[in-house]
N, C-alpha and C positions, 0 to 999 in steps of 0.2 A: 614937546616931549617933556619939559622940563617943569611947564603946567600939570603933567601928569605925576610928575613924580619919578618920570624914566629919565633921567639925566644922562645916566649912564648909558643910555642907549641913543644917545641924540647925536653923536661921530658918528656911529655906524650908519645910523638913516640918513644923516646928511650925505655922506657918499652914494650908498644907494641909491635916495633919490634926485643926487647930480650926477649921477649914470644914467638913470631912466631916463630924465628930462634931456640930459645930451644927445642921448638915443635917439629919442622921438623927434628932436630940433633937424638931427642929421638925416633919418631914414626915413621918418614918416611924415610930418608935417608937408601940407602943404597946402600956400597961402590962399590958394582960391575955393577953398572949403568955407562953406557958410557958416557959422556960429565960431565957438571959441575953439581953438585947434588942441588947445591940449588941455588937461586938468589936471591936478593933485588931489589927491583924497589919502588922509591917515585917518586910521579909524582904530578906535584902541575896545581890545576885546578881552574878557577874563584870560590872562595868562600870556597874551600877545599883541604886540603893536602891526597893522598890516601899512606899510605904505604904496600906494599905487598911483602910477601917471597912464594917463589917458589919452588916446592920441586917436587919429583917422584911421590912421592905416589898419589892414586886415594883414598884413605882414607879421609871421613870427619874428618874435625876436631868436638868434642863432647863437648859443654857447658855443665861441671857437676856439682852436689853441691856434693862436699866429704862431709862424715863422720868429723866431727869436729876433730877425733883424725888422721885423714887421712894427712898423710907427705906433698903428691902430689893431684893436679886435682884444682889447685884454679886458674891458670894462664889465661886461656878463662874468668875468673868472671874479673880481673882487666882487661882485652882486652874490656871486655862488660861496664864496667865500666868507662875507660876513651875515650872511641871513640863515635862518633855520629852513626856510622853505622860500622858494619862488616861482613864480611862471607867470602866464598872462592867460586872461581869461575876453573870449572875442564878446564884442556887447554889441547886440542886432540895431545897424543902422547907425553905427557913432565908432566903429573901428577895433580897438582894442582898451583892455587896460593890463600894462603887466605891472605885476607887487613882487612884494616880498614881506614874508612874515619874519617877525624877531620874536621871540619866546623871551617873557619877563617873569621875574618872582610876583605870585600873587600877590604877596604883601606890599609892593610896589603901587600895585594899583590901588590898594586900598585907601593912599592918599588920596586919591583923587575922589572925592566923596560928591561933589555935584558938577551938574553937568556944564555943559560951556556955554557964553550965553548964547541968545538967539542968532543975533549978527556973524555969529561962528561958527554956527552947528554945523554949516554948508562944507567945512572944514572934516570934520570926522566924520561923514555918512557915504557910505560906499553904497549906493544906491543901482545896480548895474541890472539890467539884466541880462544875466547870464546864462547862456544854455549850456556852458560846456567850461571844463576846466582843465588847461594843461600845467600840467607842475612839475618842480624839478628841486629833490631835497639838500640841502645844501650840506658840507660836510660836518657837522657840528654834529 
């Protein structure tokens, strides 16, 4: 983020995407799936940063309100709370991926004038294919 020029948005994704990855360690992963179990992908797009983790499961992920004395279930509330938009989108034969979009000033990105090198790209290409997309706009 801070290669980009989004600095300022590098807290906000860092929780984000240590929600997602929490998520998917606790409710979807699981070890006996062939290939890599989970991925990251940030992929930065005029006007927004999208971060997304990728996992097995074809499971939604569920926006709850716990019980106040409740341990767990508040991590989607700070996901919904710091991103402009979120949801997860199912990828045919590999599970899911859910994101979340952050809206940046254009002029932000205009730092960022070449692209990253090769050994990196792998980093920012959201490559999925997607037949369908569920989303959820966050309060901002």
């Amino acid at each position: 983020m801070r290669e980009w020029g989004l600095a300022s948005l590098a807290d906000d994704a860092e929780v984000i995407v240590g929600e997602f990855v929490a998520n998917a360690v606790s409710h979807a992963a699981r070890p006996a799936t062939p290939g890599p179990p989970l991925g990251l992908r940030l992929l930065r797009r005029t006007g927004e940063v999208m971060c997304a983790v990728l996992d097995p499961s074809d499971l939604a992920p569920v926006l709850k309100v716990p019980d106040r004395t409740e341990e767990a279930g508040r991590g989607l509330q700070m996901v919904d709370a710091l991103s402009d938009v979120w949801g997860w989108s199912p990828v045919t034969g590999r599970g899911k991926a859910v994101w979340a979009i952050l809206f940046c000033a254009l002029e932000s990105l205009e730092s960022f004038s070449s692209p990253p090198p090769p050994e990196r790209r792998g980093l920012y290409a959201l490559d999925l294919a997607v037949r369908e997309i569920r989303w959820h706009r966050g309060p901002r």
